[in-house]
C-alpha positions as CSV (number, residue, x, y, z in Angstrom):
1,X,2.6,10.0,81.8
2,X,1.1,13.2,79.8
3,X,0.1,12.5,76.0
4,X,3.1,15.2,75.0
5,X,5.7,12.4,76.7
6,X,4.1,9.3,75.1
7,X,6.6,7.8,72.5
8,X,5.9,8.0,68.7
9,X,5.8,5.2,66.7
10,X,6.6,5.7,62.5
11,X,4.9,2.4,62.0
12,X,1.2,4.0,63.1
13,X,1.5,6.0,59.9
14,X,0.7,3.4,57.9
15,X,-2.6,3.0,58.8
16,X,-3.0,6.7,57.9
17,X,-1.2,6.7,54.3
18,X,-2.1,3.5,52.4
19,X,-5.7,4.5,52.7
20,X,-5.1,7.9,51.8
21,X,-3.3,6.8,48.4
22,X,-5.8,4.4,47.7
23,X,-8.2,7.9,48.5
24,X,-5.9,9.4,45.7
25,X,-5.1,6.8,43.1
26,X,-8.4,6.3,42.6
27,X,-9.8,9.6,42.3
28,X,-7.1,9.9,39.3
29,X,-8.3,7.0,37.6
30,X,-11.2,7.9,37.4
31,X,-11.1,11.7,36.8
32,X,-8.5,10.9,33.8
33,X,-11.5,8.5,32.2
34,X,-13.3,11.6,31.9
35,X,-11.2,14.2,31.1
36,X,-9.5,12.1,28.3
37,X,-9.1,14.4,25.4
38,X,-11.3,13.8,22.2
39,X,-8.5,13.4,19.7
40,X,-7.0,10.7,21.5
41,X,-10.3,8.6,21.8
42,X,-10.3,9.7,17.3
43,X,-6.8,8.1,17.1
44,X,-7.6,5.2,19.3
45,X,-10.0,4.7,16.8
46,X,-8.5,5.2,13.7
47,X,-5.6,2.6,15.1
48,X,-8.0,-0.1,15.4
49,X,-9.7,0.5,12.0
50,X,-6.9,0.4,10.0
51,X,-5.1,-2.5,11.7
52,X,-6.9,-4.4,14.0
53,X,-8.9,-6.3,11.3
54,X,-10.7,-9.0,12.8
55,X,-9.9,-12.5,11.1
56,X,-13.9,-13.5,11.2
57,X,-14.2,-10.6,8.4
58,X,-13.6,-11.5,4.6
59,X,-10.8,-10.1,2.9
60,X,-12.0,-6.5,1.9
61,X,-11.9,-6.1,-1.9
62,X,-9.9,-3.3,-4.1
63,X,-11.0,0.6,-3.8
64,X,-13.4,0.4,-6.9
65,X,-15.7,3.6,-6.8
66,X,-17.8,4.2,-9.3
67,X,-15.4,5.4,-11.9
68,X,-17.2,6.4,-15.1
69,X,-14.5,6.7,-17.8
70,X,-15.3,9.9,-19.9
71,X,-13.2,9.0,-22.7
72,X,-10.4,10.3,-21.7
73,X,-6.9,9.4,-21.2
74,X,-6.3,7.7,-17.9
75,X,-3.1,7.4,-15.8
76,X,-1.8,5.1,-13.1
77,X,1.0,5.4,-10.9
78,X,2.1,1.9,-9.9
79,X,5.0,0.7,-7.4
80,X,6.7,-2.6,-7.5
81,X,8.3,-4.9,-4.5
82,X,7.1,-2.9,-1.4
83,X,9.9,-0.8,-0.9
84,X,10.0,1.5,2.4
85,X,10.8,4.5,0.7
86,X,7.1,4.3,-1.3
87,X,5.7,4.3,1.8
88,X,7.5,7.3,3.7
89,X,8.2,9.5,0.5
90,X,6.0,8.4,-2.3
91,X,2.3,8.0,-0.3
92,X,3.0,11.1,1.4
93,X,3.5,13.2,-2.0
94,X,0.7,11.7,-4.0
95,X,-1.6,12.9,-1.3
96,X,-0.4,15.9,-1.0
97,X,-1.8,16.4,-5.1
98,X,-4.9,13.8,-3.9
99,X,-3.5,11.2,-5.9
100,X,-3.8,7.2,-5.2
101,X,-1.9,4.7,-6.5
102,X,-1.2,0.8,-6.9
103,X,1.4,-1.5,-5.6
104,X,2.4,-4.6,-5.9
105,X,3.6,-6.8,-3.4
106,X,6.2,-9.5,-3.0
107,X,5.0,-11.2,0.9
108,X,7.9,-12.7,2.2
109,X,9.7,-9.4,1.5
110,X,7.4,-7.8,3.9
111,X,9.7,-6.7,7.3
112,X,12.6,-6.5,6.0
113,X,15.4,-3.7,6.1
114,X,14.2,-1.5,3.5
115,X,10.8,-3.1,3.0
116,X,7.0,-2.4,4.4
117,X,5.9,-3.7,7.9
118,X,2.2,-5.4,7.3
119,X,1.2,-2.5,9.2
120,X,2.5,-0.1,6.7
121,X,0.9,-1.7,3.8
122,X,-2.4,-2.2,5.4
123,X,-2.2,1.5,6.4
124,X,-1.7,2.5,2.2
125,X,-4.7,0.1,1.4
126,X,-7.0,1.4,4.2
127,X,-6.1,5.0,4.8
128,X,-4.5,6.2,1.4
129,X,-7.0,4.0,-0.3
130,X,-4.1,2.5,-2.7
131,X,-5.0,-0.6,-4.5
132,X,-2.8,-3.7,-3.4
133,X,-1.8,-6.2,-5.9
134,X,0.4,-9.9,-5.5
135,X,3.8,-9.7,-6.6
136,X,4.8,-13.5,-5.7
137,X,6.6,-14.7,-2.5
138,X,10.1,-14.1,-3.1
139,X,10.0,-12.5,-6.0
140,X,11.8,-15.2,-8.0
141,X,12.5,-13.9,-11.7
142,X,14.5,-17.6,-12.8
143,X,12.0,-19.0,-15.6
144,X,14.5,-21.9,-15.2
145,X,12.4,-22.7,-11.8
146,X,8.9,-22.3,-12.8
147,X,8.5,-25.8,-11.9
148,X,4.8,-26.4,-10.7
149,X,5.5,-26.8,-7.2
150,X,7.5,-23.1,-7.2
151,X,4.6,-21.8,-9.0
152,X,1.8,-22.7,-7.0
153,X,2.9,-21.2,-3.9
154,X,4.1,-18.0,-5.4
155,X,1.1,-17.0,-7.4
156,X,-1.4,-18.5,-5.0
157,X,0.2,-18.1,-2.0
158,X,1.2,-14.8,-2.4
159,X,-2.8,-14.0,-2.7
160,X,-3.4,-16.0,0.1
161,X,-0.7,-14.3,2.3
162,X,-2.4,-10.8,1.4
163,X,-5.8,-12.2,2.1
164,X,-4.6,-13.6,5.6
165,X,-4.3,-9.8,6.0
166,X,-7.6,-8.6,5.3
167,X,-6.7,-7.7,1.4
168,X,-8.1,-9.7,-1.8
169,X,-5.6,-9.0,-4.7
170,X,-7.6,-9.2,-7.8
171,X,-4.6,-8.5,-10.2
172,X,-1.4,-10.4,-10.1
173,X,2.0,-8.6,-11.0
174,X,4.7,-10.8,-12.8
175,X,8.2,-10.4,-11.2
176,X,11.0,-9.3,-14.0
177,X,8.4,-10.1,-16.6
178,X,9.5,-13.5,-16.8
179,X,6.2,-16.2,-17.4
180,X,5.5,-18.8,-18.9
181,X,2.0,-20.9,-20.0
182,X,1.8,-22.4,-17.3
183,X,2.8,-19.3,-14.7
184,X,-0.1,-17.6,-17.3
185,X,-2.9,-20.3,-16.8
186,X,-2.2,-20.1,-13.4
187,X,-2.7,-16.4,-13.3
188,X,-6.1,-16.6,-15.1
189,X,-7.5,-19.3,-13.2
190,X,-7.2,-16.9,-9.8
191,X,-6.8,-13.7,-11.2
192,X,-8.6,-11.0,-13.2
193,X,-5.8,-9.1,-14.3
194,X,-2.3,-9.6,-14.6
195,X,0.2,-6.9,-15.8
196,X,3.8,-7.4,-17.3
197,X,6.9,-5.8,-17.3
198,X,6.7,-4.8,-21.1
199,X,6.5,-1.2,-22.0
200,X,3.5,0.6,-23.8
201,X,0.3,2.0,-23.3
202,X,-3.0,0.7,-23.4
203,X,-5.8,0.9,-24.8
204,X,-9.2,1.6,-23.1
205,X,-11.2,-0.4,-22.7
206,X,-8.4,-3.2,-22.7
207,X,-8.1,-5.9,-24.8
208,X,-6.3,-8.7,-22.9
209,X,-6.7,-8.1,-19.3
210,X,-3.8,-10.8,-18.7
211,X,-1.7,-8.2,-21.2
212,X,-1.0,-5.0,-19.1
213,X,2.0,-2.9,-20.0
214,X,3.7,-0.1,-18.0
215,X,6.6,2.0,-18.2
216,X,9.3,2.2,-15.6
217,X,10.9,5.5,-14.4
218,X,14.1,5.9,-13.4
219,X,16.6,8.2,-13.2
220,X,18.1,7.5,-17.0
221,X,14.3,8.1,-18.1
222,X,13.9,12.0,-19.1
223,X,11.3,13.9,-18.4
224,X,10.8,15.1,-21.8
225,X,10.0,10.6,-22.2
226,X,7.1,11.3,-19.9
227,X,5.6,14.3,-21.1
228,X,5.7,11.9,-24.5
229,X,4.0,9.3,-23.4
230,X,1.3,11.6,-21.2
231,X,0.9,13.6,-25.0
232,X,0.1,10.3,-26.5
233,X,-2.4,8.5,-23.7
234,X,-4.2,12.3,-24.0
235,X,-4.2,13.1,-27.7
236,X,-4.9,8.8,-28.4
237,X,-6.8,8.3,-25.1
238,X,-5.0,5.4,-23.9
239,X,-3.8,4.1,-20.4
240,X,-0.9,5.1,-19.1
241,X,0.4,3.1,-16.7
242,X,4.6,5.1,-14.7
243,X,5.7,2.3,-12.4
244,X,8.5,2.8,-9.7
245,X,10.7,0.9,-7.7
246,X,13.0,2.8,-5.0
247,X,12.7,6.5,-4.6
248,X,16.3,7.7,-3.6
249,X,19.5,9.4,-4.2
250,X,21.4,6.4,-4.9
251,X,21.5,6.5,-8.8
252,X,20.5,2.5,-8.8
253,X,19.5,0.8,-11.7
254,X,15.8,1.4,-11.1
255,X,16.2,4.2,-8.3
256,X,14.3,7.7,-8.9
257,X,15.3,10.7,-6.9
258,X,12.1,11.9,-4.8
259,X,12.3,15.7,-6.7
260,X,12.3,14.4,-10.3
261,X,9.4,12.3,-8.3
262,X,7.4,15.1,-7.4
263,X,8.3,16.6,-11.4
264,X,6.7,13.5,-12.8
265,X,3.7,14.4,-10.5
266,X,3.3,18.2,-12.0
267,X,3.5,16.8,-15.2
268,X,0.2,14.2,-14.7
269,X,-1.7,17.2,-13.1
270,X,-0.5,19.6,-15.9
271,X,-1.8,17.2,-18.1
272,X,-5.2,16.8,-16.5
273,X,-5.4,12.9,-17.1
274,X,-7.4,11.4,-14.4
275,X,-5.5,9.4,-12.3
276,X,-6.8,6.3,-11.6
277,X,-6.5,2.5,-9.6
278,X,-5.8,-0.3,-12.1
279,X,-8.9,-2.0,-11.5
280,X,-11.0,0.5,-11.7
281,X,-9.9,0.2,-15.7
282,X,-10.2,-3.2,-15.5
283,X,-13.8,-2.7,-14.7
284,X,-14.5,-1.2,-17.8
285,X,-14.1,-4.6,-19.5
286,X,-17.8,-6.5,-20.2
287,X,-17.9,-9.3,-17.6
Protein backbone atom coordinates (compact mmCIF):
# COMPACT_ATOMS: atom_id res chain seq x y z
CA UNK A 1 0.00 0.00 0.00
CA UNK A 2 1.47 3.61 -1.03
CA UNK A 3 1.68 6.35 1.89
CA UNK A 4 -1.06 8.50 -0.32
CA UNK A 5 -3.66 5.32 0.40
CA UNK A 6 -2.81 4.84 4.03
CA UNK A 7 -5.89 5.91 6.23
CA UNK A 8 -5.98 9.09 8.39
CA UNK A 9 -6.57 9.00 11.71
CA UNK A 10 -8.04 12.56 13.65
CA UNK A 11 -6.97 11.17 16.82
CA UNK A 12 -2.95 11.49 15.78
CA UNK A 13 -3.57 15.20 15.92
CA UNK A 14 -3.49 15.35 19.31
CA UNK A 15 -0.13 14.65 19.84
CA UNK A 16 0.57 17.57 17.56
CA UNK A 17 -1.93 20.29 19.17
CA UNK A 18 -1.80 19.99 22.96
CA UNK A 19 1.92 20.58 22.80
CA UNK A 20 1.61 23.35 20.50
CA UNK A 21 -0.92 25.21 22.91
CA UNK A 22 1.06 24.47 25.79
CA UNK A 23 4.03 26.18 23.12
CA UNK A 24 1.42 29.14 23.03
CA UNK A 25 -0.16 29.55 26.38
CA UNK A 26 2.90 29.91 27.80
CA UNK A 27 4.66 32.21 25.66
CA UNK A 28 1.44 34.64 26.53
CA UNK A 29 1.93 34.31 30.00
CA UNK A 30 4.81 35.20 30.05
CA UNK A 31 5.14 38.00 27.39
CA UNK A 32 1.94 39.68 29.19
CA UNK A 33 4.21 39.78 32.64
CA UNK A 34 6.37 41.97 30.79
CA UNK A 35 4.53 44.09 28.69
CA UNK A 36 1.99 44.91 31.58
CA UNK A 37 1.38 48.61 31.35
CA UNK A 38 2.89 50.90 34.08
CA UNK A 39 -0.40 52.49 35.30
CA UNK A 40 -1.84 49.28 36.10
CA UNK A 41 1.10 48.04 38.29
CA UNK A 42 0.41 52.29 39.98
CA UNK A 43 -3.26 51.26 40.54
CA UNK A 44 -2.41 47.82 41.75
CA UNK A 45 -0.62 49.74 44.14
CA UNK A 46 -2.58 52.37 45.14
CA UNK A 47 -5.50 49.45 45.86
CA UNK A 48 -3.47 47.73 48.30
CA UNK A 49 -2.38 50.97 50.17
CA UNK A 50 -5.48 52.33 50.74
CA UNK A 51 -7.28 49.09 51.63
CA UNK A 52 -5.35 46.28 52.31
CA UNK A 53 -4.10 47.42 55.71
CA UNK A 54 -2.51 44.80 57.42
CA UNK A 55 -4.01 43.96 60.97
CA UNK A 56 -0.27 43.58 62.60
CA UNK A 57 -0.11 47.56 61.98
CA UNK A 58 -1.54 50.02 64.76
CA UNK A 59 -4.42 52.00 64.02
CA UNK A 60 -2.95 55.04 61.95
CA UNK A 61 -3.71 58.32 63.74
CA UNK A 62 -5.66 61.62 62.40
CA UNK A 63 -4.01 63.75 59.43
CA UNK A 64 -2.30 66.26 61.80
CA UNK A 65 0.34 68.30 59.71
CA UNK A 66 2.02 70.80 61.16
CA UNK A 67 -0.61 73.46 61.17
CA UNK A 68 0.62 76.75 62.59
CA UNK A 69 -2.42 78.87 63.36
CA UNK A 70 -1.59 82.48 62.15
CA UNK A 71 -4.33 84.05 64.00
CA UNK A 72 -6.73 83.81 61.83
CA UNK A 73 -10.16 82.65 61.48
CA UNK A 74 -10.37 78.92 60.86
CA UNK A 75 -13.12 76.85 59.16
CA UNK A 76 -14.12 73.24 59.13
CA UNK A 77 -16.40 71.43 57.07
CA UNK A 78 -17.70 68.45 58.98
CA UNK A 79 -20.29 65.56 57.90
CA UNK A 80 -22.37 63.56 60.17
CA UNK A 81 -23.67 59.67 59.93
CA UNK A 82 -21.63 58.42 56.84
CA UNK A 83 -24.02 59.06 54.33
CA UNK A 84 -23.17 57.80 50.55
CA UNK A 85 -23.89 60.87 48.98
CA UNK A 86 -20.69 62.67 51.10
CA UNK A 87 -18.72 60.29 49.66
CA UNK A 88 -19.80 60.42 45.78
CA UNK A 89 -20.77 64.25 45.77
CA UNK A 90 -19.29 65.96 48.65
CA UNK A 91 -15.38 64.44 48.67
CA UNK A 92 -15.27 64.88 45.03
CA UNK A 93 -16.15 68.83 45.29
CA UNK A 94 -14.03 69.67 48.15
CA UNK A 95 -11.07 68.42 46.24
CA UNK A 96 -11.85 69.87 43.40
CA UNK A 97 -11.16 73.52 45.66
CA UNK A 98 -8.27 71.23 47.69
CA UNK A 99 -10.38 71.21 50.58
CA UNK A 100 -10.45 68.29 53.45
CA UNK A 101 -12.82 67.70 55.66
CA UNK A 102 -14.16 65.62 58.85
CA UNK A 103 -16.70 63.01 59.41
CA UNK A 104 -18.13 61.30 61.80
CA UNK A 105 -19.14 57.89 61.86
CA UNK A 106 -21.98 55.81 63.14
CA UNK A 107 -20.25 51.81 62.60
CA UNK A 108 -23.03 49.64 62.33
CA UNK A 109 -24.55 52.05 59.76
CA UNK A 110 -21.55 51.20 57.66
CA UNK A 111 -23.01 49.03 54.30
CA UNK A 112 -26.09 49.96 54.29
CA UNK A 113 -28.46 51.31 51.40
CA UNK A 114 -27.45 54.89 51.39
CA UNK A 115 -24.51 54.59 53.67
CA UNK A 116 -20.44 54.14 53.19
CA UNK A 117 -18.88 50.60 52.46
CA UNK A 118 -15.56 50.35 54.96
CA UNK A 119 -13.83 50.65 51.75
CA UNK A 120 -15.27 53.97 50.97
CA UNK A 121 -14.54 55.44 54.32
CA UNK A 122 -11.05 54.13 54.42
CA UNK A 123 -10.58 55.50 50.86
CA UNK A 124 -11.72 59.40 52.44
CA UNK A 125 -9.24 58.82 55.47
CA UNK A 126 -6.35 57.55 53.33
CA UNK A 127 -6.56 59.15 49.89
CA UNK A 128 -8.68 62.44 50.58
CA UNK A 129 -6.82 62.66 53.82
CA UNK A 130 -10.29 63.53 55.72
CA UNK A 131 -10.14 63.20 59.41
CA UNK A 132 -12.45 60.29 60.76
CA UNK A 133 -14.32 60.69 63.98
CA UNK A 134 -16.80 58.02 66.24
CA UNK A 135 -20.26 58.76 65.93
CA UNK A 136 -21.60 55.69 68.14
CA UNK A 137 -22.93 52.29 66.87
CA UNK A 138 -26.35 52.86 66.06
CA UNK A 139 -26.61 56.14 66.48
CA UNK A 140 -29.10 56.05 69.33
CA UNK A 141 -30.28 59.70 70.25
CA UNK A 142 -32.94 58.18 73.38
CA UNK A 143 -31.16 59.84 76.64
CA UNK A 144 -33.97 57.60 78.17
CA UNK A 145 -31.35 54.54 77.35
CA UNK A 146 -28.11 55.82 78.33
CA UNK A 147 -28.04 53.05 80.69
CA UNK A 148 -24.21 51.97 81.31
CA UNK A 149 -24.34 48.94 79.40
CA UNK A 150 -25.76 50.97 76.13
CA UNK A 151 -23.12 53.41 76.73
CA UNK A 152 -20.17 51.52 76.86
CA UNK A 153 -20.48 49.73 73.67
CA UNK A 154 -21.52 52.81 71.76
CA UNK A 155 -18.82 55.26 72.71
CA UNK A 156 -16.09 52.59 73.15
CA UNK A 157 -17.02 50.32 70.71
CA UNK A 158 -17.67 52.56 68.14
CA UNK A 159 -13.73 53.54 68.57
CA UNK A 160 -12.90 50.21 68.64
CA UNK A 161 -14.85 49.20 65.49
CA UNK A 162 -12.93 52.15 63.50
CA UNK A 163 -9.67 50.96 65.00
CA UNK A 164 -10.39 47.33 63.82
CA UNK A 165 -10.10 49.22 60.51
CA UNK A 166 -6.87 50.76 60.70
CA UNK A 167 -8.35 54.35 62.01
CA UNK A 168 -7.83 55.82 65.74
CA UNK A 169 -10.74 58.38 66.31
CA UNK A 170 -9.34 60.83 68.69
CA UNK A 171 -12.69 62.98 68.82
CA UNK A 172 -15.96 61.51 69.58
CA UNK A 173 -19.22 63.08 68.01
CA UNK A 174 -22.44 62.97 70.11
CA UNK A 175 -25.55 61.69 68.10
CA UNK A 176 -28.65 64.40 68.30
CA UNK A 177 -26.68 66.22 70.96
CA UNK A 178 -28.30 64.25 73.55
CA UNK A 179 -25.49 63.38 76.72
CA UNK A 180 -25.49 63.00 79.76
CA UNK A 181 -22.57 62.92 82.79
CA UNK A 182 -22.01 59.92 82.51
CA UNK A 183 -22.13 59.58 78.41
CA UNK A 184 -19.59 62.87 79.20
CA UNK A 185 -17.10 61.03 81.60
CA UNK A 186 -17.11 58.39 79.36
CA UNK A 187 -16.12 60.63 76.47
CA UNK A 188 -13.15 62.13 78.39
CA UNK A 189 -11.78 59.12 79.81
CA UNK A 190 -11.19 57.86 75.83
CA UNK A 191 -11.41 60.84 73.99
CA UNK A 192 -9.61 64.10 73.43
CA UNK A 193 -12.37 65.96 71.93
CA UNK A 194 -15.84 65.61 71.76
CA UNK A 195 -18.21 68.04 69.78
CA UNK A 196 -21.97 68.63 70.24
CA UNK A 197 -24.84 69.44 68.30
CA UNK A 198 -25.19 73.07 69.76
CA UNK A 199 -24.71 75.91 67.45
CA UNK A 200 -21.91 78.71 67.69
CA UNK A 201 -18.55 79.31 67.00
CA UNK A 202 -15.47 78.92 68.80
CA UNK A 203 -12.99 80.34 70.05
CA UNK A 204 -9.24 79.68 69.22
CA UNK A 205 -7.54 78.28 71.09
CA UNK A 206 -10.57 76.45 72.65
CA UNK A 207 -11.69 76.42 75.95
CA UNK A 208 -13.41 73.15 76.62
CA UNK A 209 -12.26 70.66 74.23
CA UNK A 210 -15.37 68.36 75.35
CA UNK A 211 -17.55 71.70 74.31
CA UNK A 212 -17.34 71.91 70.40
CA UNK A 213 -20.15 73.68 68.66
CA UNK A 214 -21.10 73.62 64.88
CA UNK A 215 -23.72 74.83 62.71
CA UNK A 216 -25.80 72.68 60.46
CA UNK A 217 -26.70 73.60 56.81
CA UNK A 218 -29.57 72.78 55.30
CA UNK A 219 -31.64 73.75 52.77
CA UNK A 220 -33.92 76.24 55.17
CA UNK A 221 -30.32 77.76 56.17
CA UNK A 222 -29.67 80.94 53.73
CA UNK A 223 -26.70 81.79 52.38
CA UNK A 224 -26.71 85.23 53.52
CA UNK A 225 -26.64 82.90 57.44
CA UNK A 226 -23.30 81.71 56.24
CA UNK A 227 -21.64 84.58 54.87
CA UNK A 228 -22.69 85.83 58.73
CA UNK A 229 -21.16 83.49 60.45
CA UNK A 230 -17.81 83.27 57.98
CA UNK A 231 -17.88 87.62 58.61
CA UNK A 232 -17.80 86.88 62.26
CA UNK A 233 -15.15 83.74 62.69
CA UNK A 234 -12.86 86.40 60.25
CA UNK A 235 -13.46 89.82 61.72
CA UNK A 236 -13.50 87.89 65.65
CA UNK A 237 -11.07 85.10 64.55
CA UNK A 238 -13.02 82.23 65.74
CA UNK A 239 -13.73 78.53 64.55
CA UNK A 240 -16.14 77.91 62.39
CA UNK A 241 -17.22 74.70 62.27
CA UNK A 242 -20.63 74.04 58.71
CA UNK A 243 -21.66 70.43 59.38
CA UNK A 244 -23.82 68.35 56.83
CA UNK A 245 -25.80 65.50 56.66
CA UNK A 246 -27.34 64.28 53.12
CA UNK A 247 -26.43 66.18 50.03
CA UNK A 248 -29.64 65.79 47.74
CA UNK A 249 -32.64 67.16 46.06
CA UNK A 250 -35.01 65.73 48.43
CA UNK A 251 -35.82 68.88 50.56
CA UNK A 252 -35.42 66.58 53.88
CA UNK A 253 -35.14 68.03 57.13
CA UNK A 254 -31.41 68.05 57.12
CA UNK A 255 -30.91 67.52 53.16
CA UNK A 256 -28.64 70.18 51.22
CA UNK A 257 -28.92 70.35 47.40
CA UNK A 258 -25.26 69.65 45.99
CA UNK A 259 -25.29 73.40 44.06
CA UNK A 260 -26.11 75.52 47.18
CA UNK A 261 -23.16 72.82 48.31
CA UNK A 262 -20.69 73.93 46.02
CA UNK A 263 -22.15 77.99 46.89
CA UNK A 264 -21.21 77.38 50.47
CA UNK A 265 -17.79 76.34 49.10
CA UNK A 266 -17.15 79.77 47.10
CA UNK A 267 -18.12 81.54 49.96
CA UNK A 268 -15.20 79.78 52.42
CA UNK A 269 -12.66 80.43 49.54
CA UNK A 270 -14.02 84.00 49.04
CA UNK A 271 -13.44 84.39 52.44
CA UNK A 272 -9.94 83.16 52.59
CA UNK A 273 -10.35 81.35 56.05
CA UNK A 274 -8.14 78.42 56.15
CA UNK A 275 -9.81 75.40 56.04
CA UNK A 276 -8.81 73.10 58.38
CA UNK A 277 -9.28 69.17 60.22
CA UNK A 278 -10.81 69.47 63.74
CA UNK A 279 -7.90 68.15 65.38
CA UNK A 280 -5.52 70.03 64.01
CA UNK A 281 -7.35 73.00 66.28
CA UNK A 282 -7.44 70.76 68.87
CA UNK A 283 -3.75 70.69 68.84
CA UNK A 284 -3.46 74.13 69.59
CA UNK A 285 -4.61 73.38 73.17
CA UNK A 286 -1.46 73.12 75.90
CA UNK A 287 -1.16 69.37 76.65
Amino acid sequence: MSPSQRSFHPEMLQWLIIPALLIWFSASYLLGIAAQPVWLEHESQKTAQVLAISKDQPPALPAKSDFIWNQTGLVTFWFDDGWLTQYTLAAPLLNKYGYTAAISIPTDLIGYEAYMSWGQVKRLFHVYNWEITAHSRTHNCDRDTFAPEILTPEIIGSQQDLMAQGIRPDIYVVPCGKTTPELIKLVKDNYISMRDATGGLNPIPINDPYTIHAFTLHDHVSLDQVQLWLDQAQTEKLWLILMFHQLDTTGGEYSLDPKKFEVVIQQVTQAGLPVVNPSQVINLLPR
